[in-house]
C-alpha positions as CSV (number, residue, x, y, z in Angstrom):
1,X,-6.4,55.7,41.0
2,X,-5.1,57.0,37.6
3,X,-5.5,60.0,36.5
4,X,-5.3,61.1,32.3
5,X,-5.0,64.1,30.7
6,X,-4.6,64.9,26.9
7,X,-2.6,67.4,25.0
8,X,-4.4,67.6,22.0
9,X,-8.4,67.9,21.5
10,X,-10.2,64.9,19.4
11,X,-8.5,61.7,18.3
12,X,-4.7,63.0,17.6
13,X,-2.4,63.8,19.8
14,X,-1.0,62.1,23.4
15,X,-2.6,61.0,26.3
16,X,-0.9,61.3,29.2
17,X,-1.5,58.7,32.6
18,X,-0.6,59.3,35.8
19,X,-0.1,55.3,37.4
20,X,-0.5,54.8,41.2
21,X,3.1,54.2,41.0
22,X,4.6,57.5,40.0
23,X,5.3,56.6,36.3
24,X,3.7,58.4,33.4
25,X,2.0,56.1,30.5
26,X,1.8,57.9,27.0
27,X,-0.8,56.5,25.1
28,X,-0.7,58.1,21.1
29,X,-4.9,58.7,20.5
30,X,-5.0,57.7,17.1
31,X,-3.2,54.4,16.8
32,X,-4.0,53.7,20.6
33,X,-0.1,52.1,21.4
34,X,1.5,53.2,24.7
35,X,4.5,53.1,26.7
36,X,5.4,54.2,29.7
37,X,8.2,56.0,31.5
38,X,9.2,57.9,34.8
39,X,8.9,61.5,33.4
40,X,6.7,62.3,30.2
41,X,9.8,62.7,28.5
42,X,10.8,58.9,29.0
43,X,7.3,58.2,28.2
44,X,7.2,60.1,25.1
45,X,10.7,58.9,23.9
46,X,9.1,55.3,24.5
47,X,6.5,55.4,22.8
48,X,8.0,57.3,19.6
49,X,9.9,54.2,19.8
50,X,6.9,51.8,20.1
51,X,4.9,53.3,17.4
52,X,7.8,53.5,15.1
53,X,7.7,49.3,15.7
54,X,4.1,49.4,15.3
55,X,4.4,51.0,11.9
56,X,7.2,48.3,10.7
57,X,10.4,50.3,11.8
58,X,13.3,48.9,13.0
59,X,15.4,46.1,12.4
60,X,14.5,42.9,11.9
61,X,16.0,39.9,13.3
62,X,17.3,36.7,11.1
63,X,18.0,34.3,13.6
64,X,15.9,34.8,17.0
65,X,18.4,32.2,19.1
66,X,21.4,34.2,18.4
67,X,19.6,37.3,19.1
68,X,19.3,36.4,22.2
69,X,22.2,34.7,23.1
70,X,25.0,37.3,21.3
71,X,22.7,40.2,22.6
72,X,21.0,39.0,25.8
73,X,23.4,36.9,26.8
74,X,20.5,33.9,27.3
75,X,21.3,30.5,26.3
76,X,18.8,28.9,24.4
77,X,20.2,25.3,24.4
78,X,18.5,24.4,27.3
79,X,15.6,25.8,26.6
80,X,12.6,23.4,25.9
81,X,11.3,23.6,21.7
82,X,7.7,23.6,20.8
83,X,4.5,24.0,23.0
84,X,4.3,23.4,26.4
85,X,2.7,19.6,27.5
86,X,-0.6,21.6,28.7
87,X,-0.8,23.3,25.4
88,X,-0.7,20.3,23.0
């Protein structure tokens, strides 16, 4: 079972969660976004990193298909457009 502790009293500050599996989840008490790592300090960098996307941060991306295929190395020509058959 989890286990949680908190650093700071209230609703501010960082929640810390100890998983089953050894890694720490960070969970930020007034916005309520988390991340997770293997130390707290992986799991705090995280989720500075995830609440800095939650407030708008970071860059924003033009063209999603060549995002992912210059940077992820995924080609999307093969991939199937729109929604799945089930979906429609």
């Amino acid at each position: 079972m989890a286990s949680a502790t908190r650093d700071a009293p209230d609703e501010e500050g960082v929640e810390f969660i100890h998983e089953e599996d050894g890694s720490i989840t960070a969970k930020d008490i007034e916005t309520g976004v988390a991340s997770f790592g293997d130390t707290k300090a992986e799991a705090l960098r995280m989720l500075a990193e995830a609440i800095e996307l939650h407030e708008g941060g970071g860059e924003s991306i033009d063209d999603p298909d060549a995002f992912l295929e210059e940077e992820l190395g995924i080609d999307v020509a093969d991939e199937p457009k729109g929604l799945p058959d089930f979906m429609q």
